[in-house]
RONUDO-813427 format. One record per residue: residue number from 1; y, z, x of N, C-alpha, C, CB in turn; residue in one letter. Coordinates in Angstrom, 1 decimal, decimal comma. Atoms other than C-alpha are relative to their C-alpha. Glycine has a CB too. Example, Ala and Ser with C-alpha at 12.3 -4.5 7.8 and 13.67 -1.06 7.14 Angstrom:
<pts>
+-----+---------+--------+--------+----------+--------+---------+---------+--------+--------+----------+--------+---------+-----+
!   n ! n.north !   n.up ! n.east ! ca.north !  ca.up ! ca.east ! c.north !   c.up ! c.east ! cb.north !  cb.up ! cb.east ! res !
+-----+---------+--------+--------+----------+--------+---------+---------+--------+--------+----------+--------+---------+-----+
!   1 !    -1,2 !    0,0 !    0,9 !     -4,5 !    7,8 !    12,3 !     1,2 !    0,0 !    0,9 !      0,0 !    1,2 !    -1,0 !   A !
!   2 !    -1,1 !    0,0 !   -0,9 !     -1,1 !    7,1 !    13,7 !     1,1 !    0,8 !   -0,8 !      0,5 !   -1,4 !     0,4 !   S !
+-----+---------+--------+--------+----------+--------+---------+---------+--------+--------+----------+--------+---------+-----+
</pts>
This chain:
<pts>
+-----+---------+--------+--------+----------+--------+---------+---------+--------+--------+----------+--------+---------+-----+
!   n ! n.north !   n.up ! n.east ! ca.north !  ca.up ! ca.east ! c.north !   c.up ! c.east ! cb.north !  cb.up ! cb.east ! res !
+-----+---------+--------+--------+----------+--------+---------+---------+--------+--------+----------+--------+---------+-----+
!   1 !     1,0 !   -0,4 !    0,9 !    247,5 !   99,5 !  -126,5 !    -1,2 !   -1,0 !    0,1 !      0,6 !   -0,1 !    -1,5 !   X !
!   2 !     1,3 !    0,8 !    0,5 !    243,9 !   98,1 !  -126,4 !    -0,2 !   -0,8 !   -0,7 !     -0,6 !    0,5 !    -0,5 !   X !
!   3 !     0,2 !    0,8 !    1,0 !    242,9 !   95,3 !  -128,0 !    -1,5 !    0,5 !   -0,4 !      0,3 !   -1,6 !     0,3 !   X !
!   4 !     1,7 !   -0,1 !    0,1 !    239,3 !   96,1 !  -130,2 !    -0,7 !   -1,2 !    0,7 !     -0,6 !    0,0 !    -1,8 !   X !
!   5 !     1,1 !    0,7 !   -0,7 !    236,6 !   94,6 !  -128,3 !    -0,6 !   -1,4 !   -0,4 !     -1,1 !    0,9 !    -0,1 !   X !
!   6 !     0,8 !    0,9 !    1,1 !    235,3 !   92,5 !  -131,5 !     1,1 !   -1,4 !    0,3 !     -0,1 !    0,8 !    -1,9 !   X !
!   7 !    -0,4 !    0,9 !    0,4 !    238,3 !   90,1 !  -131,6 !     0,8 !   -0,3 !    1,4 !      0,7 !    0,3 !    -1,3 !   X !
!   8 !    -0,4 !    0,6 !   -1,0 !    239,3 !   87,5 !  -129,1 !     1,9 !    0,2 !    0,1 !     -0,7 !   -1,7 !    -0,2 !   X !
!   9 !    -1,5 !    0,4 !   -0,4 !    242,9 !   87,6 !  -127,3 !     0,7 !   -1,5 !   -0,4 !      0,0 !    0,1 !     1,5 !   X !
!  10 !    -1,2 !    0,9 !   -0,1 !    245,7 !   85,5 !  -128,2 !     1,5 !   -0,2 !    0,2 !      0,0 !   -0,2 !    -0,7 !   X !
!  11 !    -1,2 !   -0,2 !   -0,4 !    248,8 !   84,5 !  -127,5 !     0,7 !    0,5 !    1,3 !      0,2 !    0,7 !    -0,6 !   X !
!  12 !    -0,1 !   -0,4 !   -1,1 !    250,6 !   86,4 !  -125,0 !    -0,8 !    1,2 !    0,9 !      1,1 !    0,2 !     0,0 !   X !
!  13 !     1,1 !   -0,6 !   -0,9 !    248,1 !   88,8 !  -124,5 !    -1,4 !   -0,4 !    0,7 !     -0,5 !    0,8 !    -0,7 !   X !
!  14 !     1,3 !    0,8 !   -0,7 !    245,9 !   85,8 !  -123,5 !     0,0 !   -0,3 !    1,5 !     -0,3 !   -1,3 !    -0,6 !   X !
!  15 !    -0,5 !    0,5 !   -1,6 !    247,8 !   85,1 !  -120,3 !    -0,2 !    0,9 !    1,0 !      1,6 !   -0,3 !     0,1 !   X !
!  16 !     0,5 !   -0,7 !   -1,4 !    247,0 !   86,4 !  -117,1 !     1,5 !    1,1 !    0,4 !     -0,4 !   -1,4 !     1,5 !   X !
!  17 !    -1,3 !   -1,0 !   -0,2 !    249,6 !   89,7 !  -116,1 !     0,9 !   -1,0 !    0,7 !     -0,3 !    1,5 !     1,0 !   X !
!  18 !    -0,7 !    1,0 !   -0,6 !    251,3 !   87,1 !  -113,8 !     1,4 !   -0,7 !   -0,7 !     -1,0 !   -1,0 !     0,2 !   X !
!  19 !    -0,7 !    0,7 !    0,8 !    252,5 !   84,8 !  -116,4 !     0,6 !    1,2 !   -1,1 !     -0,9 !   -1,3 !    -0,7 !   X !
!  20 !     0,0 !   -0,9 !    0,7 !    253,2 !   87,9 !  -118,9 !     1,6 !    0,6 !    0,9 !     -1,6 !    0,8 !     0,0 !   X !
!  21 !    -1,5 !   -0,5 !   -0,7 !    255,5 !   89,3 !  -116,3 !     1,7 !   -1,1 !    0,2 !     -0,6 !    0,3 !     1,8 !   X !
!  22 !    -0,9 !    1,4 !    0,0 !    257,5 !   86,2 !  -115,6 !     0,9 !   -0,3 !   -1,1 !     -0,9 !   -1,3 !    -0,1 !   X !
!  23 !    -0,9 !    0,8 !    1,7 !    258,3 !   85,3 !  -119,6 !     0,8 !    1,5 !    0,1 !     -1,4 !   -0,6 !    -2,1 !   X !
!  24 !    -0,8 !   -1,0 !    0,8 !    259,4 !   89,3 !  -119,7 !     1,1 !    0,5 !    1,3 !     -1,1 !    1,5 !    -0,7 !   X !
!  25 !    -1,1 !    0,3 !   -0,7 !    261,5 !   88,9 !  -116,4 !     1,3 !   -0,6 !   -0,4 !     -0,4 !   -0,6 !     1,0 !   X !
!  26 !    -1,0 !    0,4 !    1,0 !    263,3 !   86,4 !  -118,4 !     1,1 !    0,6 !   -0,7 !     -0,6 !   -0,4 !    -0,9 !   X !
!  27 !    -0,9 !   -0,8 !    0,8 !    264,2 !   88,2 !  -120,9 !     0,8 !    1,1 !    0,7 !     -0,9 !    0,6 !    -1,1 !   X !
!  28 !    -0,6 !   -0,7 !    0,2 !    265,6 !   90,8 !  -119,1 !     1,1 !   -0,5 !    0,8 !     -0,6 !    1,0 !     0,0 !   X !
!  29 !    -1,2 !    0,6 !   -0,7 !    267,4 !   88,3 !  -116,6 !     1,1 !   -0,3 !   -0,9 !     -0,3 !   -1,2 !     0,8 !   X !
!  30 !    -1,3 !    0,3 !    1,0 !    269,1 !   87,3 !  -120,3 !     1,0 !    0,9 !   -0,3 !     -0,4 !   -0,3 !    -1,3 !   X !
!  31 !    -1,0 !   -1,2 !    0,7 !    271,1 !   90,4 !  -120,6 !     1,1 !    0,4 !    1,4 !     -1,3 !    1,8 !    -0,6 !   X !
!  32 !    -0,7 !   -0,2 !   -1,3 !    274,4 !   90,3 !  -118,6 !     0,1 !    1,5 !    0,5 !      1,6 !   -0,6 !    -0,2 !   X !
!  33 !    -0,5 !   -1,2 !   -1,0 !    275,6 !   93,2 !  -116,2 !     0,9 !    1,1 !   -1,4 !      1,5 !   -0,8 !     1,6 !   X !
!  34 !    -0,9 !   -0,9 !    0,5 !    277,8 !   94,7 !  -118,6 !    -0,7 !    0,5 !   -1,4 !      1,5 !   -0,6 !    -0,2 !   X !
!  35 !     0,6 !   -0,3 !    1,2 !    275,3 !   95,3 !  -121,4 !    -1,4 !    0,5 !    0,8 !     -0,1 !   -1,5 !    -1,2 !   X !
!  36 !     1,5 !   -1,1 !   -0,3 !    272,3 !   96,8 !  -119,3 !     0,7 !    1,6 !    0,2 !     -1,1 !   -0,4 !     1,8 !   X !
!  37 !    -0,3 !   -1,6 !    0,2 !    272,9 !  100,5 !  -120,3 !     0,0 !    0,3 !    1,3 !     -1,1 !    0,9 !    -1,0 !   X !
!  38 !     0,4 !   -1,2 !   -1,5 !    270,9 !  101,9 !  -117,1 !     0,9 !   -0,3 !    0,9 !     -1,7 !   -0,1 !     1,0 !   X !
!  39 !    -0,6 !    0,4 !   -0,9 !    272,8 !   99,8 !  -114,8 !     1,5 !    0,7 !   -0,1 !      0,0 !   -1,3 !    -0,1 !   X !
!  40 !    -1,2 !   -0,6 !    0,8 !    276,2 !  101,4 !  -116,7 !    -0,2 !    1,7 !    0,1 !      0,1 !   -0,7 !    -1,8 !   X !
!  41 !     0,0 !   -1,3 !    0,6 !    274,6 !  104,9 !  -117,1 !    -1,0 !    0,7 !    0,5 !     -0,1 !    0,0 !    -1,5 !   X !
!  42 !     1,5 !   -0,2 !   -1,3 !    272,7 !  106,6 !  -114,2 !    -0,3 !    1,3 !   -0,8 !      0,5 !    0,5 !     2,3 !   X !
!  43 !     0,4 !   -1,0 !    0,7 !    272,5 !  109,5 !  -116,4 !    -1,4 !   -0,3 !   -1,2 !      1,5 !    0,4 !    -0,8 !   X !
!  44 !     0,7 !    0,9 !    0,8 !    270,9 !  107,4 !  -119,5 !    -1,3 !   -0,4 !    0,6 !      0,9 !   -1,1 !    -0,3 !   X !
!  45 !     1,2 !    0,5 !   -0,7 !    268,4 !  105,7 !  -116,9 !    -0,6 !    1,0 !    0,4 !      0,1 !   -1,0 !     1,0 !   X !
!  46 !     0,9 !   -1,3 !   -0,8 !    267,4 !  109,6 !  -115,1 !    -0,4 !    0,5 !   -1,6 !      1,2 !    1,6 !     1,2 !   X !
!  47 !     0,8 !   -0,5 !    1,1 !    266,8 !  110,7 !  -119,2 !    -0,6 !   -0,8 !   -0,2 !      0,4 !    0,5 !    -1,1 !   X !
!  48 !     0,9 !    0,8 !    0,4 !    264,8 !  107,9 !  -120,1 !    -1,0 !   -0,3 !    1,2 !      0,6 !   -1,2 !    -0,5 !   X !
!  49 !     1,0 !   -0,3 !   -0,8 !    262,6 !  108,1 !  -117,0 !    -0,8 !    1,2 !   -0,1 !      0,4 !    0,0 !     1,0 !   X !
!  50 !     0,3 !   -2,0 !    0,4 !    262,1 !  111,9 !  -117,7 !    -0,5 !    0,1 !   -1,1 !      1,5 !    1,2 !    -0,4 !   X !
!  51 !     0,8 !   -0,2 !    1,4 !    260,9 !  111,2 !  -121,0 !    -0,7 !   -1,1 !   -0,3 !      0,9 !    0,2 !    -1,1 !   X !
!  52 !     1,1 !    0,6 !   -0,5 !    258,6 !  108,5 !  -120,1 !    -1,2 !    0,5 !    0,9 !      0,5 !   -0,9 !     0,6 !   X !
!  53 !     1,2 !   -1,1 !   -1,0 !    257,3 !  110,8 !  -117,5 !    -0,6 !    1,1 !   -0,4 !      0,6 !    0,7 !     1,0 !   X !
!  54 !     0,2 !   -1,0 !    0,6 !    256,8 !  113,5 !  -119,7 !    -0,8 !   -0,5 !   -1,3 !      1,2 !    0,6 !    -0,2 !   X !
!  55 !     1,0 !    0,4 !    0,8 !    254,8 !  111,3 !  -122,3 !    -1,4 !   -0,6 !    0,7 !      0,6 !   -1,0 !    -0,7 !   X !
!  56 !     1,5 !   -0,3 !   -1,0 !    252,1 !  111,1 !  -119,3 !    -0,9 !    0,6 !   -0,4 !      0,2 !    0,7 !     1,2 !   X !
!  57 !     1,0 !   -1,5 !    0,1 !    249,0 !  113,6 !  -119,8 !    -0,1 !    0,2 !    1,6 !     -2,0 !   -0,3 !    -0,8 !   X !
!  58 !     0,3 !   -0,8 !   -1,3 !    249,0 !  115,9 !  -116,7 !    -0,9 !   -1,0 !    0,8 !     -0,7 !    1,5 !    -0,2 !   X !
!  59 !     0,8 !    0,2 !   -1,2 !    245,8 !  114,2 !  -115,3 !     0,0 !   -1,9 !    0,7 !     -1,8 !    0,6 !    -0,6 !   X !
!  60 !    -0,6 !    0,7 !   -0,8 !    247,4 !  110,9 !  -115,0 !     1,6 !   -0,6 !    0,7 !     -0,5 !   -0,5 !    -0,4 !   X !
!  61 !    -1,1 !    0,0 !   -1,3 !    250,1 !  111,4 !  -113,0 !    -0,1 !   -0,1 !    1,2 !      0,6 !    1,0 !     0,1 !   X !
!  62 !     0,8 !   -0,1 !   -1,5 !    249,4 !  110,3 !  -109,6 !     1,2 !    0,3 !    0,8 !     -1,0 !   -1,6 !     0,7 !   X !
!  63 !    -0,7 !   -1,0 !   -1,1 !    252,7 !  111,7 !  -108,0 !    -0,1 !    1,4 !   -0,2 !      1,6 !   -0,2 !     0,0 !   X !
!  64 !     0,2 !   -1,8 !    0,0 !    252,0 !  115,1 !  -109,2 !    -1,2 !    0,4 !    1,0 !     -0,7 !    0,6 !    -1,7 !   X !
!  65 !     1,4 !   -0,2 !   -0,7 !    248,4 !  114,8 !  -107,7 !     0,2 !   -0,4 !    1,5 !     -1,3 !   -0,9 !    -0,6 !   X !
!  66 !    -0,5 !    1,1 !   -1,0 !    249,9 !  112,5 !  -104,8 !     1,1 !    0,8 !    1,2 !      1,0 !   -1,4 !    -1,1 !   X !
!  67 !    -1,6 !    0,1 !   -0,6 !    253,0 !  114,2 !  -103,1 !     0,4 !   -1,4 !    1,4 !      0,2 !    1,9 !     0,8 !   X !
!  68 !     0,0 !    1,5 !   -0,9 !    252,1 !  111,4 !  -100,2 !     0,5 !   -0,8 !   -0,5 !     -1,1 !   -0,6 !     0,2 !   X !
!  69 !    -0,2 !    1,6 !    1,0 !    252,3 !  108,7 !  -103,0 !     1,2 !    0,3 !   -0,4 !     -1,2 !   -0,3 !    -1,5 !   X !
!  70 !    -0,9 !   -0,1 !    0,4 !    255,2 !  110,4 !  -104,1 !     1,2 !   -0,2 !    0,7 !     -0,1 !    0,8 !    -0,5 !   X !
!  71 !    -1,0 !    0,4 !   -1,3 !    257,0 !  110,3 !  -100,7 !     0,5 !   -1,4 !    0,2 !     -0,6 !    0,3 !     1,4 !   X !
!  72 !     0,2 !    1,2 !    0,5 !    255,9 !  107,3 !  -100,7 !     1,0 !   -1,1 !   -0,4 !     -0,6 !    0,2 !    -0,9 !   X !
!  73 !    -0,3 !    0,6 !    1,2 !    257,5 !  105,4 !  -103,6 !     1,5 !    0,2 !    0,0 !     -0,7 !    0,6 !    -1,2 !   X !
!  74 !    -1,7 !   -0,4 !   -0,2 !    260,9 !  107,2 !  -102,9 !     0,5 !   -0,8 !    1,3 !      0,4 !    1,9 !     0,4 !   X !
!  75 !    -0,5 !    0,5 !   -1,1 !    261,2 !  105,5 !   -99,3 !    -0,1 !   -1,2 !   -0,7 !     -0,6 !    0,1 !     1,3 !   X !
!  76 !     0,1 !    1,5 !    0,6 !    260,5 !  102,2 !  -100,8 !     0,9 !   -0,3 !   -1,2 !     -1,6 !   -0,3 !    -0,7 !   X !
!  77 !    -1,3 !    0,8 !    0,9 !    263,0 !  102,2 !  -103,8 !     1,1 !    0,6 !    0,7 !      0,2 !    0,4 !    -2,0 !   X !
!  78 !    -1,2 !   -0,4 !   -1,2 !    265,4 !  103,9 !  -100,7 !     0,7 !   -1,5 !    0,3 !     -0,9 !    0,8 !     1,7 !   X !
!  79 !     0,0 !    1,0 !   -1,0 !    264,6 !  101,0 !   -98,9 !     0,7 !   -1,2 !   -1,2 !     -1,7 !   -0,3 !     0,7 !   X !
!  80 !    -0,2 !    0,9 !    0,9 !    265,2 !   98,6 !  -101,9 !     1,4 !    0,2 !   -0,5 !     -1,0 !    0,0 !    -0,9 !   X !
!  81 !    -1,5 !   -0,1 !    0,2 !    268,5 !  100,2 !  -102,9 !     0,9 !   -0,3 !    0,5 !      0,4 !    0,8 !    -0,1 !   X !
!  82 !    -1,8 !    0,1 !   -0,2 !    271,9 !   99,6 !  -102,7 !     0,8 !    0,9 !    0,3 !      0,8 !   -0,3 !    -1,0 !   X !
!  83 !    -1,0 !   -1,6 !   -0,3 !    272,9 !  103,4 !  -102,8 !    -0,1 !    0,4 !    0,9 !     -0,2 !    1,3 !    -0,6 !   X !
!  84 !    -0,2 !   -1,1 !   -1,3 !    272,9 !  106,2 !  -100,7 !    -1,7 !   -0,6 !    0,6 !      0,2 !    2,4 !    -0,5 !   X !
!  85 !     1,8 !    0,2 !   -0,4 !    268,8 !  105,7 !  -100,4 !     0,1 !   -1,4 !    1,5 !     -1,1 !   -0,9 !    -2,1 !   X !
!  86 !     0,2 !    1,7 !   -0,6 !    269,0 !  102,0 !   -98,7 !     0,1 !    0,4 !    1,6 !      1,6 !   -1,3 !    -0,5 !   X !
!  87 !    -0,1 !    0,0 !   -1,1 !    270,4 !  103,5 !   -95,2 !    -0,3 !    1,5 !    0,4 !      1,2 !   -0,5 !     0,2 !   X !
!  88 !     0,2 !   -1,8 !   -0,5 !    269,0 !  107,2 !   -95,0 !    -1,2 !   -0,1 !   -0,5 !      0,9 !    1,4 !    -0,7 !   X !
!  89 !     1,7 !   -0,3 !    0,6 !    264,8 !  107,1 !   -95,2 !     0,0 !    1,4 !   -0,2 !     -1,3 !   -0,3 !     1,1 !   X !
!  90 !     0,8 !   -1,4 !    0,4 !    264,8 !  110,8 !   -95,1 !     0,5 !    0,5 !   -1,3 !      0,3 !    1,3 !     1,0 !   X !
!  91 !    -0,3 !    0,1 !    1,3 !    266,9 !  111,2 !   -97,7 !    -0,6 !   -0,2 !   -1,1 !      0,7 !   -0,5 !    -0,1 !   X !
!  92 !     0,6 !    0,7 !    0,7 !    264,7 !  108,8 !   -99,7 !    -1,3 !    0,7 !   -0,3 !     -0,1 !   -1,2 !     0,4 !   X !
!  93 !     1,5 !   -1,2 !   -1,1 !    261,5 !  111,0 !   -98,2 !     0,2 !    0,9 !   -1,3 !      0,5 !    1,1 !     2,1 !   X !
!  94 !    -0,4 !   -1,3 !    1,1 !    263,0 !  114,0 !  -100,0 !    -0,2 !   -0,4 !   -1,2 !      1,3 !    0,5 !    -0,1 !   X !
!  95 !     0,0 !   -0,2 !    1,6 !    263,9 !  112,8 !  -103,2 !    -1,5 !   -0,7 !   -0,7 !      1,5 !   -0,9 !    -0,6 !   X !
!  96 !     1,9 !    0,4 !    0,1 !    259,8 !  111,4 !  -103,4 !    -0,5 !    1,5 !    0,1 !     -0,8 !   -1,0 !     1,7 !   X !
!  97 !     0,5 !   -1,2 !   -0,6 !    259,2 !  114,6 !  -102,4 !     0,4 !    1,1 !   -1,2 !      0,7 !    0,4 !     1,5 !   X !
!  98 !    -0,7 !   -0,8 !    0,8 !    261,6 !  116,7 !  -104,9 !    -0,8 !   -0,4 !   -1,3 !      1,6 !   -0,2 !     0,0 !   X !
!  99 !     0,8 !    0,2 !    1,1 !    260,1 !  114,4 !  -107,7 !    -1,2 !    0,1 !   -0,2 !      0,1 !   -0,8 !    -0,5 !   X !
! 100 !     1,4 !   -0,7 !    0,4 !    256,8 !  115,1 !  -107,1 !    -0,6 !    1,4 !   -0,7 !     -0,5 !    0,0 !     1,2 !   X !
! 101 !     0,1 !   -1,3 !    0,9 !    257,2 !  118,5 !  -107,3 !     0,6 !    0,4 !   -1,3 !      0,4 !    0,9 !     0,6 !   X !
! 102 !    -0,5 !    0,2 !    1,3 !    259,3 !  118,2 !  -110,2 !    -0,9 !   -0,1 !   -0,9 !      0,7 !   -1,0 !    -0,2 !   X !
! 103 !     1,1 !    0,5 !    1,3 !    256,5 !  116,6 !  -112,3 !    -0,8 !    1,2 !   -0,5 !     -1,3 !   -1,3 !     0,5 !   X !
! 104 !     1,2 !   -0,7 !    0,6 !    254,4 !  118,2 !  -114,5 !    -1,1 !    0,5 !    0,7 !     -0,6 !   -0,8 !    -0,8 !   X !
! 105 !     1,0 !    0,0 !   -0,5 !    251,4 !  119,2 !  -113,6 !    -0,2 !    0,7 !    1,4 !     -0,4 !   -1,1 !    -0,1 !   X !
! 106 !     0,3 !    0,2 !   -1,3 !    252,5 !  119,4 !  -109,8 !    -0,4 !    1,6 !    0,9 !      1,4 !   -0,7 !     0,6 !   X !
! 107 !    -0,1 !   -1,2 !   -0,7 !    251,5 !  122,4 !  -107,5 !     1,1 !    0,1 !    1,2 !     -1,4 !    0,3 !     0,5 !   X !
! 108 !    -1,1 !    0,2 !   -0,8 !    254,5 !  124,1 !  -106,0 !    -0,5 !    0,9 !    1,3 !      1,5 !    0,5 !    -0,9 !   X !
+-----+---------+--------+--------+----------+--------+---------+---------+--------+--------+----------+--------+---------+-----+
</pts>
């Protein structure tokens, strides 16, 4: 949310994204394995992405507008995974690809 224009930042909204990220890495390194839901509940983490994605407005969605960007983004958390994604780019390809068209907005 915006801060109004009139009144100076404080606090942690004074710190540079950098430091901001860091203190909220923390916090989430404090929460063992068996108490992160998504990690426990691939179901849980695909609806709560879905309905993050869907509180978007159509015109900023840049994998809808993107399918490139959306290819994209799927090879790279491929690549970054552990799962099936990690050792199969095309695989990864696709599912960039599937969610693009998926989204809102996207032309099929």
């Amino acid at each position: 949310m915006p801060q109004a224009p009139d009144l100076p930042k404080r606090g942690f909204a004074a710190m540079d994204e950098d430091r901001q990220r860091q203190i909220a890495r923390k916090g989430g390194e404090n929460v063992p394995d068996e108490k992160r839901s998504f990690s426990q509940n691939r179901e849980l983490a695909s609806a709560a992405g879905r309905k993050g994605g869907e509180s978007v407005p159509d015109e900023k969605r840049s994998f809808s507008r993107d399918r490139g960007l959306a290819a994209e983004a799927g090879r790279k958390g491929g690549q970054a995974s552990p799962g099936n994604f990690a050792h199969d780019r095309e695989k990864a390809a696709e599912a960039g690809r599937k969610g693009g068209q998926n989204s809102h907005g996207a032309k099929h």
